[in-house]
C-alpha positions in Angstrom: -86.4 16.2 192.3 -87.9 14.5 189.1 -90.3 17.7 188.7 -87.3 19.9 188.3 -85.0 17.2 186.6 -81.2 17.4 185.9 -81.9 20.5 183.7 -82.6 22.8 186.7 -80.2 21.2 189.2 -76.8 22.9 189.9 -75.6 21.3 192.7 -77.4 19.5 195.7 -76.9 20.3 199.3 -77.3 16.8 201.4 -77.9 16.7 205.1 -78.8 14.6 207.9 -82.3 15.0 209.7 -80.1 15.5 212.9 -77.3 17.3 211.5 -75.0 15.2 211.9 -72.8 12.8 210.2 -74.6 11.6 206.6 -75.4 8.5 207.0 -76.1 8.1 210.6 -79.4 9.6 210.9 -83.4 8.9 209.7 -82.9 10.0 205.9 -83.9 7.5 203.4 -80.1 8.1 201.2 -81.4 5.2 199.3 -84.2 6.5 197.6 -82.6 9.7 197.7 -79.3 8.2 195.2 -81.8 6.5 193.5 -84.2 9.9 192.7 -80.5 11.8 191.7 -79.6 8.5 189.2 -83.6 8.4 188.0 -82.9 12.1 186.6 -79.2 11.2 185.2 -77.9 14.2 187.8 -74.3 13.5 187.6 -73.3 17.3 189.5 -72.0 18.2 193.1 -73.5 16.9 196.3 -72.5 19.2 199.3 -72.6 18.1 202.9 -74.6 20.4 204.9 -73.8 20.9 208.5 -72.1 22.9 211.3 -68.4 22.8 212.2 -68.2 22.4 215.6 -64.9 24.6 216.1 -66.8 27.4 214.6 -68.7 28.5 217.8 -69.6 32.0 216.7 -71.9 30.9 214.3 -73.2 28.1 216.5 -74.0 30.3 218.7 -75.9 32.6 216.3 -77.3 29.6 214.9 -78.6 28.3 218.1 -76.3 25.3 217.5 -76.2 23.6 221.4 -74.1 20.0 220.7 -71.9 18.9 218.7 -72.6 16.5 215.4 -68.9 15.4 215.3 -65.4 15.6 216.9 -64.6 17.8 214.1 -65.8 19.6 210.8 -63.1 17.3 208.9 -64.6 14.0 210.4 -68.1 15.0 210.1 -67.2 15.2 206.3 -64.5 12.2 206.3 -67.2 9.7 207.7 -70.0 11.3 205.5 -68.2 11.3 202.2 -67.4 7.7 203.2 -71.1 6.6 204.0 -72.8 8.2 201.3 -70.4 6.7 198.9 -71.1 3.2 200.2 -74.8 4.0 200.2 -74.5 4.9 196.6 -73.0 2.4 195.3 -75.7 0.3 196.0 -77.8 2.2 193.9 
């Protein structure tokens, strides 16, 4: 992130190393809010991930489990982490 900078950044897609809920999983948000603040990005962060409901592209995706009751709580509880996450930053 600091090679490209803020100048070359549109938007950033975020994602757990399980797919799941943001938050809940092995990535390092920390140092990942602090990299976005250390290059003044100030754009959109979009969570990444798989609606369960949706099972026509799971299925084409190879998706076999669900990350979350729903699409809407998978993005309720990972707005709500990474929010607390960065404000520690």
């Amino acid at each position: 992130m600091k090679l490209c900078g803020k100048k070359y950044l549109a938007y950033i897609h975020v994602c757990e190393n399980t797919r799941g809920i943001p938050g809940t999983g092995l990535v390092p948000w920390k140092e990942f809010f602090t990299a976005v603040k250390d290059v003044g990005y100030d754009g959109p962060l979009t969570i990444e991930s798989f609606d369960p409901d949706f099972e026509e592209v799971n299925r084409n995706c190879a998706i076999w489990r669900r990350f979350a009751q729903s699409g809407e709580v998978l993005a309720v509880e990972g707005l709500r982490n990474l929010r607390a996450i960065a404000a520690t930053v």
